[in-house]
C-alpha positions as CSV (number, residue, x, y, z in Angstrom):
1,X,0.0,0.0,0.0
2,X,1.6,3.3,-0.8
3,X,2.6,5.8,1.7
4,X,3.1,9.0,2.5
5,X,6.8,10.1,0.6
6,X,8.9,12.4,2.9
7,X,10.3,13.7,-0.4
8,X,6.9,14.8,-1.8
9,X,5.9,16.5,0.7
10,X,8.7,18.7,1.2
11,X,9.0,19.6,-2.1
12,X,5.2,20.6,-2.3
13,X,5.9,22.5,1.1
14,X,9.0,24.1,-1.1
15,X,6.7,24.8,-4.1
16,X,3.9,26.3,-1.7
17,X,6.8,28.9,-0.3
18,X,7.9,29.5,-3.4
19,X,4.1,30.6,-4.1
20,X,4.0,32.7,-1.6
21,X,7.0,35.1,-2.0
22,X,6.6,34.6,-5.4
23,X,3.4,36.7,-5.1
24,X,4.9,39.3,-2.5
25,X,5.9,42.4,-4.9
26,X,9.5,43.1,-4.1
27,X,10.2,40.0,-1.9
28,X,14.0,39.0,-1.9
29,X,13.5,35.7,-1.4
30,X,11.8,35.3,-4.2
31,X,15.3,35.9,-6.1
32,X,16.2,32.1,-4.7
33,X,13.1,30.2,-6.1
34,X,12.7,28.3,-8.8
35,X,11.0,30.7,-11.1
36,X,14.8,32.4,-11.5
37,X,16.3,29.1,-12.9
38,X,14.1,28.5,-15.1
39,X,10.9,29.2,-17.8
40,X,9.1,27.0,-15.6
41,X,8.6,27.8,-11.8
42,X,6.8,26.3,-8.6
43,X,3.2,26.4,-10.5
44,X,4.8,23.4,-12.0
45,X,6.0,21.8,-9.7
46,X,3.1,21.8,-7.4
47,X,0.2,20.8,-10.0
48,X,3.2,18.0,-10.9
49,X,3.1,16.6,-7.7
50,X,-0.5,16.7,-7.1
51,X,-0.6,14.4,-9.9
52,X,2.0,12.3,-8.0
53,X,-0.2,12.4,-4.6
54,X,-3.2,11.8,-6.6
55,X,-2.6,8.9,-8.5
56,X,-1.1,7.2,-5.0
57,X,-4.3,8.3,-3.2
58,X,-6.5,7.2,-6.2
59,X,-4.8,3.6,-6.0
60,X,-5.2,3.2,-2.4
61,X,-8.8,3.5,-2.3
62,X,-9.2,1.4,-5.6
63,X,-7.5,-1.7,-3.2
64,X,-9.8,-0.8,-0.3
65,X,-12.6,-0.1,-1.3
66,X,-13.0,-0.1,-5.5
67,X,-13.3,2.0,-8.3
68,X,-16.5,3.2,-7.4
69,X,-15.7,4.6,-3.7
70,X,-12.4,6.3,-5.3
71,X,-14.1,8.2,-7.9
72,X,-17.0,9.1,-5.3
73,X,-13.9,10.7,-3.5
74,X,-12.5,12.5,-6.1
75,X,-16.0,14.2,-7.0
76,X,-16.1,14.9,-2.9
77,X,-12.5,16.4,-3.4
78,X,-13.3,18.4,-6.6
79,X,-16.2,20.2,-4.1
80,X,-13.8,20.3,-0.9
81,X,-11.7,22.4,-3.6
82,X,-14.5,24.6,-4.7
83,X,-15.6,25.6,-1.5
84,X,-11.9,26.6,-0.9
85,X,-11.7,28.1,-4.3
86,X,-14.9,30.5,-2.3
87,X,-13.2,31.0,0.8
88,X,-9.6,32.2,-0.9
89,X,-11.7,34.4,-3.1
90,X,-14.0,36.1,0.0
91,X,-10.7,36.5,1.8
92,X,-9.0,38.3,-1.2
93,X,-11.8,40.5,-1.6
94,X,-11.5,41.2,2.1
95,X,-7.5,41.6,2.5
96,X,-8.3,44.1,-0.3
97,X,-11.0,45.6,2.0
98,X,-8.0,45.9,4.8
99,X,-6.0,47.4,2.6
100,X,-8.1,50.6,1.6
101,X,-8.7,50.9,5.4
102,X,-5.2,50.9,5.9
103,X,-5.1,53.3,2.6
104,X,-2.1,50.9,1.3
105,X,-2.5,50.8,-2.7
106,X,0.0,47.7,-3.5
107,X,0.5,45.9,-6.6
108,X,-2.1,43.0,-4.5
109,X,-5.1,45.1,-4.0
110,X,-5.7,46.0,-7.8
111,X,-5.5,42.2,-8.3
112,X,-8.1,41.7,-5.1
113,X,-11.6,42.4,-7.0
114,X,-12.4,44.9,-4.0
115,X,-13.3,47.3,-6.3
116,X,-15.5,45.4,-8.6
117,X,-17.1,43.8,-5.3
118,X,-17.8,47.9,-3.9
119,X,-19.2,49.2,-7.4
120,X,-21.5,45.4,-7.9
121,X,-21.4,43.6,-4.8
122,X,-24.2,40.6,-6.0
123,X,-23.3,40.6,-9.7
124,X,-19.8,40.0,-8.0
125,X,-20.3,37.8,-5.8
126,X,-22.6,35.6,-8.7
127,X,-19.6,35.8,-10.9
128,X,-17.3,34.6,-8.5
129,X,-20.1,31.7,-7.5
130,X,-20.0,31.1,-11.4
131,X,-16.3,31.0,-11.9
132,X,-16.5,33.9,-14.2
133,X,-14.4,36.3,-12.0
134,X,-11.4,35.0,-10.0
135,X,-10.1,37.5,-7.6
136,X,-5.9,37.5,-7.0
137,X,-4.1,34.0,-6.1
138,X,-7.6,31.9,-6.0
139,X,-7.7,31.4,-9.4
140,X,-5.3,28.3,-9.6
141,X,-8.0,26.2,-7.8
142,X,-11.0,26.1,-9.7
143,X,-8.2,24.4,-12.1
144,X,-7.8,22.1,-9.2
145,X,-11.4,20.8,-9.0
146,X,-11.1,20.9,-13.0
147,X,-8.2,18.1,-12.4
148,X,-10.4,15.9,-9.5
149,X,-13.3,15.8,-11.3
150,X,-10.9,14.5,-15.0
151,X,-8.7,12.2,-12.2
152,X,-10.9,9.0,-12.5
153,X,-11.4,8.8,-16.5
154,X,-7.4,9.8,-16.4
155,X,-6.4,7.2,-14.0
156,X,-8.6,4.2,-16.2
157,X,-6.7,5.1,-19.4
158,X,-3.7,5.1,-17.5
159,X,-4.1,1.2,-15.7
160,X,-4.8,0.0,-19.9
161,X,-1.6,2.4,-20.7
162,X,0.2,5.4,-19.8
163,X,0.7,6.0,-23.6
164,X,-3.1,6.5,-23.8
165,X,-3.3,9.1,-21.1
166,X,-0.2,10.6,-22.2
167,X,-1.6,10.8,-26.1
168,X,-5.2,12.1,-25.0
169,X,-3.5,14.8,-22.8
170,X,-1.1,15.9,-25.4
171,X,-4.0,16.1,-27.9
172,X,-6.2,18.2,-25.0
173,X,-3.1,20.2,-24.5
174,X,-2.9,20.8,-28.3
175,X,-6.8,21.9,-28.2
176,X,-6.4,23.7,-25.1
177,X,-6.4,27.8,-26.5
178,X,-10.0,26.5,-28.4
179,X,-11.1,25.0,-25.7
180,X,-10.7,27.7,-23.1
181,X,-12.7,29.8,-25.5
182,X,-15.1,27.8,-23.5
183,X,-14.6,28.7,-20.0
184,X,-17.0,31.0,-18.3
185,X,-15.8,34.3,-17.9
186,X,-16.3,38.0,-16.7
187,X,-13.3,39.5,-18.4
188,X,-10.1,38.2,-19.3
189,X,-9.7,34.4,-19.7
190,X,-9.2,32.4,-16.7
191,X,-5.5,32.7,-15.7
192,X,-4.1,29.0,-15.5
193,X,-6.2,26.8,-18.9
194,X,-7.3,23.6,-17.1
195,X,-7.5,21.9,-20.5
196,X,-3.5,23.1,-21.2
197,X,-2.4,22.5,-17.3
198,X,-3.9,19.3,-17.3
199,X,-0.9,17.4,-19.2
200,X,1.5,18.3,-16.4
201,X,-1.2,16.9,-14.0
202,X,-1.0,14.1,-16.1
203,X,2.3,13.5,-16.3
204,X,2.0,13.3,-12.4
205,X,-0.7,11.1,-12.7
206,X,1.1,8.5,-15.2
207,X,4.7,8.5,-12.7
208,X,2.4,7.8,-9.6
209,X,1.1,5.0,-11.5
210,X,4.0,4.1,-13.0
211,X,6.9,4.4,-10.7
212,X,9.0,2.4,-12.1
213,X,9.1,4.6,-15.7
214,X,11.7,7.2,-15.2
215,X,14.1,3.8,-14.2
216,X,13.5,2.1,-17.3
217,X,16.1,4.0,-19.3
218,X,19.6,2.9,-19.4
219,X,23.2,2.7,-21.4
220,X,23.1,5.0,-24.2
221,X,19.3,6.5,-23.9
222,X,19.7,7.2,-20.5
223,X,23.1,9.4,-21.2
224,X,21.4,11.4,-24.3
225,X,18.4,12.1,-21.8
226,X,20.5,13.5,-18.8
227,X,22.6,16.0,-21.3
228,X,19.3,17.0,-23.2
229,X,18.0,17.9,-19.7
230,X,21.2,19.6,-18.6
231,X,21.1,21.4,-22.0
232,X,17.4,22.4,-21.5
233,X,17.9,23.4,-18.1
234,X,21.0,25.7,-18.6
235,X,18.8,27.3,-22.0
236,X,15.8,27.8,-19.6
237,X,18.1,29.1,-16.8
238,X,20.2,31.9,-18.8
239,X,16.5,32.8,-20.6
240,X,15.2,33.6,-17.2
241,X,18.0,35.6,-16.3
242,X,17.6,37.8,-18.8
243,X,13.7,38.2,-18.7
244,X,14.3,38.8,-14.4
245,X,16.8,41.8,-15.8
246,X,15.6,44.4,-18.1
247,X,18.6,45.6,-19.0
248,X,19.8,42.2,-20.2
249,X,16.6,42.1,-21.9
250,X,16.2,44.5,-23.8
251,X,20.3,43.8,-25.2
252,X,19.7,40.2,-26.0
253,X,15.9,38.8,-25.9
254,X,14.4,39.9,-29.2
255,X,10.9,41.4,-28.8
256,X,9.3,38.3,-30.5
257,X,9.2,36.2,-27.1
258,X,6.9,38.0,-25.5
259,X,4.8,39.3,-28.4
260,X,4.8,36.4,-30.8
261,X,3.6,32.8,-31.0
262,X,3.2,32.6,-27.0
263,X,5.8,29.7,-26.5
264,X,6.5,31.4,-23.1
265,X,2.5,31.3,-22.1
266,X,2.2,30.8,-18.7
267,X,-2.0,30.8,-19.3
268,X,-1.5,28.2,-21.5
269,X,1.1,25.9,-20.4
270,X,3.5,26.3,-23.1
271,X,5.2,23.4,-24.3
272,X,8.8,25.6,-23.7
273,X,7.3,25.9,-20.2
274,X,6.7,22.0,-20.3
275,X,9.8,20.9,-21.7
276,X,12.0,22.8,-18.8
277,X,10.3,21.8,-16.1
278,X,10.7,18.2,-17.5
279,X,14.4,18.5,-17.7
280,X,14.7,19.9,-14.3
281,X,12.2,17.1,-13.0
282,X,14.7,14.7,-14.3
283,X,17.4,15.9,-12.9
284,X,16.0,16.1,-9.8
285,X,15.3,12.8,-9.9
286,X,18.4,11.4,-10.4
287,X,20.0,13.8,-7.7
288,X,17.1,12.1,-5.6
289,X,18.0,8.4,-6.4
290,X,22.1,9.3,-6.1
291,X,20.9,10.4,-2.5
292,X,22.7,13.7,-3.5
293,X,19.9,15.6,-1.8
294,X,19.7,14.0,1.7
295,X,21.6,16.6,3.5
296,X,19.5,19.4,2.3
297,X,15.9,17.4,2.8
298,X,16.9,17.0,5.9
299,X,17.4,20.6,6.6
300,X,14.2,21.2,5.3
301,X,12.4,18.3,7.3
302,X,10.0,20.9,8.6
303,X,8.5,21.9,5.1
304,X,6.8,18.6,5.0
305,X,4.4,19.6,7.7
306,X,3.4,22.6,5.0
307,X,3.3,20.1,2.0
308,X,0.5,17.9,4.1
309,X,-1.6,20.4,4.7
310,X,-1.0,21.7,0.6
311,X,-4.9,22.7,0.5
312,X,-5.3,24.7,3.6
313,X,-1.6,26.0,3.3
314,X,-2.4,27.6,0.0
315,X,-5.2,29.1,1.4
316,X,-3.3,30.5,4.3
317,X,-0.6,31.2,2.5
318,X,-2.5,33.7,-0.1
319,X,-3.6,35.7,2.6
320,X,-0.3,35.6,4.0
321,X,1.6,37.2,1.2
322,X,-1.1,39.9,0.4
323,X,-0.5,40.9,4.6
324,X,3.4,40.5,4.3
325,X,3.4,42.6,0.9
326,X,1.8,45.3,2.4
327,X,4.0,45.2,5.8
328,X,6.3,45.7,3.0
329,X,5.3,48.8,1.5
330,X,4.0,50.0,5.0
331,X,8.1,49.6,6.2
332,X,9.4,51.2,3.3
333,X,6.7,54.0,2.7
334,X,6.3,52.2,-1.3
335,X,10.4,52.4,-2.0
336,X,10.2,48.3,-2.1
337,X,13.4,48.8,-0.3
338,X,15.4,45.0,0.2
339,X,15.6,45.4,4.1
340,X,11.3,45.7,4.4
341,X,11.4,43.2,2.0
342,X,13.4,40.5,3.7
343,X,11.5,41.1,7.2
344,X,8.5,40.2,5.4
345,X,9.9,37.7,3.6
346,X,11.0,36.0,6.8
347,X,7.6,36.6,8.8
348,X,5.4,35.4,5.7
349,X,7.7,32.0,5.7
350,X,8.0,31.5,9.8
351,X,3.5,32.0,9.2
352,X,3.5,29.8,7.0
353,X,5.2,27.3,8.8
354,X,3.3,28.1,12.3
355,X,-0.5,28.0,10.1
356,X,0.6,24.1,9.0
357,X,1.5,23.3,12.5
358,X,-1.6,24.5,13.7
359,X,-3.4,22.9,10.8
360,X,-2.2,19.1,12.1
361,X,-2.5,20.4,15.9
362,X,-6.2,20.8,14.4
363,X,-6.1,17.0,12.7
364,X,-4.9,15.5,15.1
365,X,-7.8,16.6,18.0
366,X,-10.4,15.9,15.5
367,X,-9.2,12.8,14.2
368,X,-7.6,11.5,17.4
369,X,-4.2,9.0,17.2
370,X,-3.3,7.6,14.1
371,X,-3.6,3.7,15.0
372,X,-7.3,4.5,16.3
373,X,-8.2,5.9,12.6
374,X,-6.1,3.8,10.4
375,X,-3.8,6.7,9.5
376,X,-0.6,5.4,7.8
377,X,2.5,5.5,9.7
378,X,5.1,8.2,8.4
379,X,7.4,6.0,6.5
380,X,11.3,6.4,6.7
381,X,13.4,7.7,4.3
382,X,14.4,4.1,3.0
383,X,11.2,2.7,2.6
384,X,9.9,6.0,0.4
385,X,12.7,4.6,-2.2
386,X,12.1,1.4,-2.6
């Protein structure tokens, strides 16, 4: 029966930390994620390993309790994700709400729908219900339920091949600009493209099912793949240097980029995008099966208590970086200076950390010891390789 990976889950506590400075205006921390070594960043990464967690979780409920009861809890968990998707939108509308009182005009309140919500309140509110408006940092999650509610016709193409779920997501991806065409809306077009983001879902979903894939390469295949993905990864890195530094920029990145073809489209998943984070997947990987990165997983030990509670840490942590962006701003009087900056980096990641402790302090009075409920044991280091 699969368990819980130590590995996973400090790497989706990683990715939701990246998130969160990521979407601080000016945060210095944010100069150390993975967004600055790359085309692809933590967005990746975490929808990725979601597919990971969900094909385990999937599979684990198939062998207890059937098909049937594991598709009935994906549907649950698609909801569970909507009524988040609600709350992260009523509480971006209300940290915008905070920040008029404290007259505080960051780069987050514009992105906070306050102001729609203040001129319209109902027609807002019935656009938000509809998924037609999607207020500042909740707008990744309706793509969420998008991906719980596709996980049980995924995971049966899957168990008859990968290569069947991997061709009908590749050919979804392909139709994904049409398709979004599609997607209710009260404005622009939904941020994250469910039908483009669900092939790196997918590709989650096909290595959680198929573990044993990314070890089936060897001898000659297996060298061109690791200096394809170092090449990839040191093209994508040196391209994100220069789009990071205007000045470098405007000197070497021709215009077309950014203007033509979209092959950089974040909305859209672009295949650029997909290919990169790939490579640095891979390599990450084999750093991970060299046991290369033991020393520094261990160091990090205590972002797995944010990667277990990924739902209700994102949550958390988008209120979290609109309040630490504004302490920010309020430090520095709107200079962005690097001092402000770091404090709030610092108090927005020590938060987060504190909100998951308190999040499994919560679990574990509700749900009382582990043996009592059948919880799975945390499973050592060893055993998660295997």
């Amino acid at each position: 029966m699969q368990q819980r990976s130590f590995e996973i889950d400090v790497f989706r506590g990683l990715a939701l930390a990246f998130i969160v400075v990521n979407h601080t205006a000016g945060s210095v921390f944010a100069w150390g994620t993975s967004r600055n070594f790359g085309i692809s960043e933590a967005t990746e990464q975490f929808v990725f390993l979601a597919g990971l967690v969900t094909a385990f979780a999937y599979m684990s409920k198939v062998r207890r309790f059937g098909t049937d009861a594991a598709s009935a809890r994906m549907f649950r968990r698609a909801w569970e994700i909507y009524r988040a998707f609600l709350l992260t939108a009523a509480l971006m509308v209300t940290a915008g709400g905070t920040l008029i009182y404290l007259d505080l005009q960051t780069p987050a309140f514009h992105q906070s729908e306050v102001t729609a919500f203040l001129e319209a309140p109902w027609r807002t509110v019935f656009e938000v219900l509809t998924l037609q408006r999607q207020p500042f940092l909740s707008d990744i999650l309706p793509m969420y339920a998008f991906f719980a509610i596709l996980t049980p016709l995924a995971i049966r193409l899957a168990r008859l091949s990968w290569t069947y779920l991997l061709l009908a997501s590749f050919i979804m991806w392909m139709l994904a600009p049409w398709l979004g065409s599609f997607l209710p809306t009260a404005g622009p077009s939904w941020t994250f493209n469910p039908f483009a983001w669900q092939l790196v879902f997918s590709l989650g979903l096909i290595v959680g099912m198929y573990p044993d894939l990314p070890r089936s390469t060897s001898g000659m295949t297996h060298r061109v793949l690791v200096v394809a993905a170092v090449l990839v990864t040191i093209a994508g890195a040196i391209f994100s240097l220069f789009s990071y530094h205007e000045s470098l920029r405007n000197l070497f990145v021709p215009v077309w980029p950014e203007q033509g073809l979209g092959i950089f489209s974040k909305s859209n998943a672009s295949l650029a995008r997909v290919v990169n984070f790939i490579a640095m997947a891979w390599l990450v990987y084999l750093a991970l099966r060299r046991r290369w990165l033991d020393r520094m997983l261990d160091r990090l030990s205590w972002m797995a208590i944010v990667g277990r509670n990924g739902l209700a840490c994102f949550v958390g942590g988008a209120v979290i970086s609109i309040f630490a962006e504004a302490l920010s701003f309020y430090l520095s009087a709107g200079e962005r200076e690097w001092q402000s900056a770091l404090l709030a980096d610092i108090i927005a990641v020590v938060t987060l950390i504190a909100f998951a402790m308190a999040c499994d302090a919560y679990h574990a009075r509700n749900r009382g010891t582990a043996s009592q409920h059948g919880k799975l044991p945390q499973p050592s280091r060893e055993a998660n390789r295997r």
